[in-house]
N, C-alpha and C positions, 0 to 999 in steps of 0.2 A: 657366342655359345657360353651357356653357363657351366664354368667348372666346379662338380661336388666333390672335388678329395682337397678344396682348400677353403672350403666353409664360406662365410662371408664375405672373405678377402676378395674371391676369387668373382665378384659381383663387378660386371662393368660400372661402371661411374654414374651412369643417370642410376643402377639400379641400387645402387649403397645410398644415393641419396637419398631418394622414395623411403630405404628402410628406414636412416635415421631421422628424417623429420617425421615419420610415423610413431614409428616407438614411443615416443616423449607422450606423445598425445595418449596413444592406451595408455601410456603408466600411468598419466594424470589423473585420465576416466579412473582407474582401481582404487587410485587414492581418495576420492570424493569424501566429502562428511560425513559419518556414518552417520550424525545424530539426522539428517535429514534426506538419507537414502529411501527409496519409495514416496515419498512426494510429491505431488503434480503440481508443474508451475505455477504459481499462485497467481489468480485471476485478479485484473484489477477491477473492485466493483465500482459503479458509479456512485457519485457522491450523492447521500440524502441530506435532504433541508433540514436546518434545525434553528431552533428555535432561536429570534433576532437577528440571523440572516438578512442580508440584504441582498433585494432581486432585483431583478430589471427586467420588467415581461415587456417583451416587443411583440406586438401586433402590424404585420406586415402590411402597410398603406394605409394604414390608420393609426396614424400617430395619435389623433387626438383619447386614443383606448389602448394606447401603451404607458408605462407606470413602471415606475422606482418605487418599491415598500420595504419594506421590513417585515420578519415573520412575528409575528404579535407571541406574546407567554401562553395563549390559548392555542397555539399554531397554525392560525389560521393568516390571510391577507385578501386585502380589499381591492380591486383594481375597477375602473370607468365599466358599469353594466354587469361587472359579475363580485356582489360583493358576499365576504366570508367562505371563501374556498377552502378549503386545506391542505395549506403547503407543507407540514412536516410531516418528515419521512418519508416525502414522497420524491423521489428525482427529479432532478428540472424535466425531464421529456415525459415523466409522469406528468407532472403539476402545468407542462402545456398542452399536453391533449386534455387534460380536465378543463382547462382555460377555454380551450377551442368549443366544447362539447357542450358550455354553457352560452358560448359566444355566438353559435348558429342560429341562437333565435331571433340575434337582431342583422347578424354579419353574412353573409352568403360566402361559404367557403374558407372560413377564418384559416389564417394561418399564425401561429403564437411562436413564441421562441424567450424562453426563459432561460436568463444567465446571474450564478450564484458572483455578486462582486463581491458581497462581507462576509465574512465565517467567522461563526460565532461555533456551530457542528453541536450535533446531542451528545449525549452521553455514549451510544450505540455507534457514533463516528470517532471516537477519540482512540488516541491509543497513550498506554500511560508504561511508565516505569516505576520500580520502587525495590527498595532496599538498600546496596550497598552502591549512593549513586552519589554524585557531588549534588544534583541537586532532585528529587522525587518530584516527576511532574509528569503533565494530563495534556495534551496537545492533540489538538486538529487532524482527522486524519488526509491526508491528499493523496494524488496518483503519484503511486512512484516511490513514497515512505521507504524508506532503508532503515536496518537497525543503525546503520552510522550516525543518521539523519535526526534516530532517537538519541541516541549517546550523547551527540552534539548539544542537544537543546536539555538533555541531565548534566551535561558541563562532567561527562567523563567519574572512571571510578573511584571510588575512595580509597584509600591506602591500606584498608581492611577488605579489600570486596576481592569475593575468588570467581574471579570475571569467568573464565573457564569450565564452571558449572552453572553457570546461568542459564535459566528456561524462559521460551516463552509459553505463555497459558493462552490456548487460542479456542472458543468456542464454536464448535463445529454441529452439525446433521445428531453425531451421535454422543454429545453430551461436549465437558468440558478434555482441551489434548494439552500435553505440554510436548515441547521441542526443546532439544538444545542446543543452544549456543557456545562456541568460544570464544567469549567477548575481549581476554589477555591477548590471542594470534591476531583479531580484526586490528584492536588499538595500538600494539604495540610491536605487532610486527606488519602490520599489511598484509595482512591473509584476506584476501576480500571475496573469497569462500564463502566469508561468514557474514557478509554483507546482506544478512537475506532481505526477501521482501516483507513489509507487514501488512498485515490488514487490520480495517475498522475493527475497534473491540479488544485487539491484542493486548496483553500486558507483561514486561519483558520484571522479571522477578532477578535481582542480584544479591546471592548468598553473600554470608561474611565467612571467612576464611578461618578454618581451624587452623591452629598454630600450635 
């Protein structure tokens, strides 16, 4: 039986445990980033072709109309019976049903499977840094991209940069958003809070620090 004239002491032992490995957890939830409360998990979109990409179109039992290309600067490529497609911008599960849909006239039931092995990515795939970085640069986007991921490949902040009001500028439905980040707690203390995800397009901006 639970006794209330001695408050929580007065909890059997399974039920004080329950309390405290709960509590931690709300507290955590309350604490969350405010700068990215409201949010919706961020989807990871599939990768579009871009231009100089290297593919490898498989055609399931006909090897002799499967093909390694390149995305050409017009963004198009050439494969055995369906020549000048256009593969940028389009996903690979795009650009194999297009494969297939030309391929029925000579294949009975084609089946395709396009897989991106070089990235080179457009401009619409990149996600870039700039300002108070060690190094300002423009990198590939992939599944999975972390701000960490970005830092790494900027080789970390400058001795002037006020990491802790950094924004990212992300282009969305209803025009251009910015978010913020606290790039000083990710790097320097392990807050991986602030570990977010990026998407294609993102550009993570680092102020200089009034002094």
């Amino acid at each position: 039986m639970i006794r209330r004239d001695r408050g929580l002491f007065s909890l059997p032992p399974l039920w004080r445990c329950v309390r405290w490995c709960v509590l931690p957890l709300l507290l955590g939830a309350c604490t969350a980033n405010p700068s990215l409360v409201g949010q919706p998990p961020p989807a990871t979109p599939e990768y579009r072709i871009g231009p100089f990409d290297t593919l490898n179109v498989f055609v399931y039992r006909a090897p002799e109309l499967s093909a390694v290309v390149t995305v050409r600067p017009d963004g198009r490529i050439s494969t055995p019976l369906v020549p000048d497609i256009v593969a940028l911008n389009k996903t690979p599960t795009q650009l194999a049903a297009a494969i297939e849909q030309r391929l029925k006239t000579y294949v009975k039931a084609p089946i395709v499977t396009v897989m991106v092995t070089g990235f080179e990515g457009s401009p619409n795939n990149e996600v870039r840094v700039i300002g108070q970085v060690g190094q300002p640069v423009a990198i590939p986007y992939h599944a999975q991209l972390s701000l960490l991921d970005l830092m790494i490949a900027a080789k970390g902040l400058t001795p002037f940069a006020d990491g802790n009001d950094a924004v990212i500028i992300r282009r969305e439905s209803g025009g251009m958003k910015r978010f913020g980040v606290r790039l000083n707690d990710l790097l320097d203390r392990g807050d991986l809070s602030q570990n977010v995800a990026l998407r294609p397009g993102d550009t993570l901006f680092v102020p200089e620090a009034l002094f």
